[in-house]
C-alpha positions in Angstrom: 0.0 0.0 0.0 1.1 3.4 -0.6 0.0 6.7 0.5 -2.6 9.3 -2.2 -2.2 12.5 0.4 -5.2 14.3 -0.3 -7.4 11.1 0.4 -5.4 10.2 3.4 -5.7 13.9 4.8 -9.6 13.8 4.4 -9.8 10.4 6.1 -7.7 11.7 8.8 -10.2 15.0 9.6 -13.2 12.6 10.1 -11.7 9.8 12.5 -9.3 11.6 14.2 -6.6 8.7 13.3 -3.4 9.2 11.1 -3.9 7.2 7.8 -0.5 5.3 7.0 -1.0 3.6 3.5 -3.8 3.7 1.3 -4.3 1.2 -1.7 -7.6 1.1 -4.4 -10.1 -1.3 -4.4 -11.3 -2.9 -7.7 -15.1 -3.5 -8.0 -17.1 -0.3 -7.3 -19.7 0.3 -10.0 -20.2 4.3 -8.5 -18.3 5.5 -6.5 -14.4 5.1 -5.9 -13.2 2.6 -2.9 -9.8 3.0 -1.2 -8.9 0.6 0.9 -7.2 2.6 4.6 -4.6 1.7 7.1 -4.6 3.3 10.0 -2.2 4.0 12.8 -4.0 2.6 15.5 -4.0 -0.8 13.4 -7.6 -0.4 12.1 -8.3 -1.0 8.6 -11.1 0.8 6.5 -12.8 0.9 3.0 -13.5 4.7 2.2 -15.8 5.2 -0.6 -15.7 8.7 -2.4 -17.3 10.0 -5.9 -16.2 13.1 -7.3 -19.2 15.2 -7.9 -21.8 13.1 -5.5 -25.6 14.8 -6.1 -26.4 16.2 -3.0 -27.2 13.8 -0.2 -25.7 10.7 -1.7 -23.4 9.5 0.8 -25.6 10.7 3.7 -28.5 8.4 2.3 -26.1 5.4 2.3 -25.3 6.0 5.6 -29.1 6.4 7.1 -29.7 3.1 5.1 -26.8 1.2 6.7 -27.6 2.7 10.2 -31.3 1.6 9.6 -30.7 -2.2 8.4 -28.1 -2.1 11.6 -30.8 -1.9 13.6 -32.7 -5.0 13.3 -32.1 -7.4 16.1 -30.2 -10.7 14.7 -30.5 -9.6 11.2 -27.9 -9.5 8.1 -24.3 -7.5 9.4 -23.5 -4.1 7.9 -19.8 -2.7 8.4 -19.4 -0.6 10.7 -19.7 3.0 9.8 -16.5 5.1 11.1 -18.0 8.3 9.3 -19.7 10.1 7.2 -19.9 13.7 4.9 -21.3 15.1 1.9 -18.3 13.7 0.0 -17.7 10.3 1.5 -18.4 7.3 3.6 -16.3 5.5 5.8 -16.7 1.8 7.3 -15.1 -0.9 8.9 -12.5 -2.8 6.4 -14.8 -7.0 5.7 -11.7 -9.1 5.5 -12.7 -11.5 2.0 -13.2 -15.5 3.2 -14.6 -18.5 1.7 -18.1 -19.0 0.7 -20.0 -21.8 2.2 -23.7 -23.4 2.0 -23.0 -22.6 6.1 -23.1 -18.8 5.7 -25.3 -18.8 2.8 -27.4 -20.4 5.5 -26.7 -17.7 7.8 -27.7 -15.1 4.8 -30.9 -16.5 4.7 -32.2 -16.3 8.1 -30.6 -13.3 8.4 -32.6 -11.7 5.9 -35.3 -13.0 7.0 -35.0 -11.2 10.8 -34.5 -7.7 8.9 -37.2 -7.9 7.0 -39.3 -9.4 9.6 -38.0 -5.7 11.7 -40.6 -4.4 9.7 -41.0 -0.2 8.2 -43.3 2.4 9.3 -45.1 2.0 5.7 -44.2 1.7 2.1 -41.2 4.0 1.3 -39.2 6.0 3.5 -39.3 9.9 4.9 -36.6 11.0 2.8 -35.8 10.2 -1.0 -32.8 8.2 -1.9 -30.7 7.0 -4.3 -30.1 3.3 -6.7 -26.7 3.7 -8.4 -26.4 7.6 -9.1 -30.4 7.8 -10.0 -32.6 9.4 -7.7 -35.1 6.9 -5.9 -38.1 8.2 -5.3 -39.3 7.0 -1.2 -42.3 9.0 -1.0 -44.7 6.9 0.8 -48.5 5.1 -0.2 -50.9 3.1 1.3 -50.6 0.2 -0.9 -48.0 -1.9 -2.1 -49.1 -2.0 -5.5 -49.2 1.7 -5.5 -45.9 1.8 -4.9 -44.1 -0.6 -7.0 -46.1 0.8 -9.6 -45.6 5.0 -8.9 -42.6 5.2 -7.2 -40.4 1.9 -8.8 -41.8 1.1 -12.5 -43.2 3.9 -13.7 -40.5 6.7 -12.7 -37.4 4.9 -14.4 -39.6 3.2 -17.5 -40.1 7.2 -18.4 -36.2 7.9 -17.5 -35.7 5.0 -20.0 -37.8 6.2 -22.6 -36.2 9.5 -22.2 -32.8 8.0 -22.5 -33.7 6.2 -25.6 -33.4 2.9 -23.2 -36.9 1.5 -24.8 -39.2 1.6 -27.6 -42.6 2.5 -27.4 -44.1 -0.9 -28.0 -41.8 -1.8 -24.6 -43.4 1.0 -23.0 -47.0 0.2 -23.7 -46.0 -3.7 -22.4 -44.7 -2.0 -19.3 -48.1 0.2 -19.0 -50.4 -2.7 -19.3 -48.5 -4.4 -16.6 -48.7 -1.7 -14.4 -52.5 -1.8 -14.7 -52.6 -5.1 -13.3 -50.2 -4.8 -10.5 -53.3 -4.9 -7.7 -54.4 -7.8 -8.7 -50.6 -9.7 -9.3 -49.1 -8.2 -6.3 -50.3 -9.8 -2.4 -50.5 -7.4 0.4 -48.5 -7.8 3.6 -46.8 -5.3 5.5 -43.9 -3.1 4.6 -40.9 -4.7 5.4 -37.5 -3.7 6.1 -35.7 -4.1 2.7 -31.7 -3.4 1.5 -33.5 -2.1 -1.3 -30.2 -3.1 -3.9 -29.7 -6.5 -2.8 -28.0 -7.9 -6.2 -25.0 -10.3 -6.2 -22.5 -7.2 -5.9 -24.1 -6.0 -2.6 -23.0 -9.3 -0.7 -19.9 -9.4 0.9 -18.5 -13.0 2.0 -15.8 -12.3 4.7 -14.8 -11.5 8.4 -14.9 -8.7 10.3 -11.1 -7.6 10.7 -11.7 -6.6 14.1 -12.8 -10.3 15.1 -9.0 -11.5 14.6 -9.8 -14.0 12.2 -7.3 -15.1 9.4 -7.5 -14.3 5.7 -8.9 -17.4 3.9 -11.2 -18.0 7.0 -15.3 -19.6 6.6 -17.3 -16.2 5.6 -20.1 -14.7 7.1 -22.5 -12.8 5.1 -22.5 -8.8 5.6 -24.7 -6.7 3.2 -23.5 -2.9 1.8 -24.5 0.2 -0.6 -28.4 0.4 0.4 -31.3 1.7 -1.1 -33.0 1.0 1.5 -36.2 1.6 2.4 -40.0 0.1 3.5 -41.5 -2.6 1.1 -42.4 -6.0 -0.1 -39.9 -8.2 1.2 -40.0 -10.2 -2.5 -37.8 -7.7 -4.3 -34.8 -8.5 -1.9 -35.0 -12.2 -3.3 -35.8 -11.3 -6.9 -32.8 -9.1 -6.9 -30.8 -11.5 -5.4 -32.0 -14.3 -8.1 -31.6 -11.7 -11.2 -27.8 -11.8 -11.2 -27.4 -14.9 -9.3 -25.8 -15.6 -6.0 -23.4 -18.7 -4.7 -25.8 -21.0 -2.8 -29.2 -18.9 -3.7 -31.1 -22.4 -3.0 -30.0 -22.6 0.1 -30.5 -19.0 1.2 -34.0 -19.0 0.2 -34.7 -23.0 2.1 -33.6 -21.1 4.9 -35.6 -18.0 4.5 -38.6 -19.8 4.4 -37.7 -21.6 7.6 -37.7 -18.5 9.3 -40.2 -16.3 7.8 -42.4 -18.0 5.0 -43.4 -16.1 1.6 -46.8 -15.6 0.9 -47.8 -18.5 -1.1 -47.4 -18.1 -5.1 -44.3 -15.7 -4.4 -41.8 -18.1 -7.1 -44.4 -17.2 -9.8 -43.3 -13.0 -9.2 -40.1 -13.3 -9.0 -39.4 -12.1 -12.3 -42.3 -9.8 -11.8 -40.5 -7.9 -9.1 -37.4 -7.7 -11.2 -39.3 -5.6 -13.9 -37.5 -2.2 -11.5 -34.3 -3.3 -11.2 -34.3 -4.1 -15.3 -35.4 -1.0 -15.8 -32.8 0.9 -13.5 -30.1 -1.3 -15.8 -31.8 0.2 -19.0 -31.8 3.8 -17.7 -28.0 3.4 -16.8 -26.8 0.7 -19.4 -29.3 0.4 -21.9 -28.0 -2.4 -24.1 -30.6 -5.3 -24.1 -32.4 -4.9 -20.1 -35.1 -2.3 -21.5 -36.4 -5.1 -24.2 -35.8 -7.9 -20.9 -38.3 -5.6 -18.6 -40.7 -5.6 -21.3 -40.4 -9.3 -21.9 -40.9 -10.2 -18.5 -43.5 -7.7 -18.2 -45.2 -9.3 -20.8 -46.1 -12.6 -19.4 -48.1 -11.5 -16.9 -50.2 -9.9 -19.3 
């Protein structure tokens, strides 16, 4: 590790610690990771993005505190601090994947969703990747998913030249029978992100264990907010995730779906298609509308 001086001096106003070495982190899809060593022996990940829109980083931060907060549910890092232009957290040591801590993922999940939300949304907007999320909240779930997930990015999409208008109208239709597709339940206490990329497999470094070690699962970069507990698993299923079968086996264990909830899976990935279309376009604006389709 070496030493990038105007990084290390920022880390070193918000903890109070002198920053020794400093080294990138590969991976990030936003914002840039540096990995931190400190002098008091701590290590950190510090995530910056040059440019942030205004409340980024705090809204990662709320997110992480609020997940945090669920008794016996999925670990976040630690946050060591947080400003307009960054976040700080506790350094998760990579280890090895087993069906054990996919296990662990499972009922782990299943305890922070279970913490429940005040209702559908949140009190303050938020952020997926760089785009705004809108967290404004409604009575119904339905109502949601289809005003405040489907709807807001299909538009962005359209506007971005993401879909065509035959896509659109598929999207549309679907959105007109959301009430009667989606159950009821109440909101639940979702990461709001939870793909593949947002699933760390490692070890806290302050619990002393050694590089290589059996992982635990720790979740980070929320969007989180209150809603149906079925888009956590469909995002997790979307991209795939080592040991998915066994993290949903042991889900159910501990806090059964609604009955029917494999047949919407792909129904609740229609959002998270369309966030991909708005920032990659490519082929996931035709994919939303495909899966959109058969429900039709």
């Amino acid at each position: 590790m070496t030493r990038q001086p105007a990084l290390a001096r920022r880390a070193e106003e918000l903890l109070g610690s002198a920053v020794v070495a400093t080294a990138p982190v590969a991976g990030g899809d936003v914002a840039r990771a540096t990995k931190l060593r400190l002098s008091d022996g701590t290590t950190a990940l510090m995530k910056t993005l040059s440019q942030a829109p205004a409340g980024f980083f705090e809204a990662e931060a709320r997110g992480l505190g609020w997940l945090a907060e669920a008794e016996g549910g999925v670990q976040v890092p630690a946050l060591l601090a947080s400003a307009p232009d960054c976040v700080i957290l506790r350094w998760i040591e990579p280890g090895r994947v087993t069906a054990d801590a996919a296990a662990d993922l499972g009922r782990a999940l299943a305890r922070t969703h279970a913490a429940g939300a005040p209702s559908y949304g949140a009190q303050r907007d938020g952020f997926i990747a760089r785009l705004p999320l809108p967290q404004r909240p409604t009575d119904t779930w339905a109502e949601f998913y289809a005003v405040r997930r489907v709807l807001p990015y299909l538009k962005l999409a359209r506007d971005r030249g993401a879909v065509t208008d035959s896509h659109v109208a598929t999207v549309e239709r679907l959105v007109g029978r959301l009430t009667a597709l989606l159950p009821e339940e109440p909101p639940a206490r979702l990461h709001g992100d939870l793909w593949n990329g947002n699933v760390l497999w490692g070890t806290d470094t302050t619990s002393g264990a050694a590089p290589g070690a059996p992982a635990s699962p720790w979740v980070v970069d929320p969007a989180a907010y209150g809603g149906h507990r079925e888009v956590d698993l469909a995002m997790l299923a979307l991209f795939g995730l080592p040991h998915l079968p066994v993290v949903l086996a042991a889900y159910q264990e501990t806090h059964p779906l609604a009955e029917g909830w494999e047949d919407r899976v792909a129904l609740h990935q229609v959002f998270p298609l369309l966030v991909h279309a708005c920032l990659m376009g490519g082929g996931y604006g035709a994919r939303a509308a495909d899966v959109a389709s058969r429900y039709l």
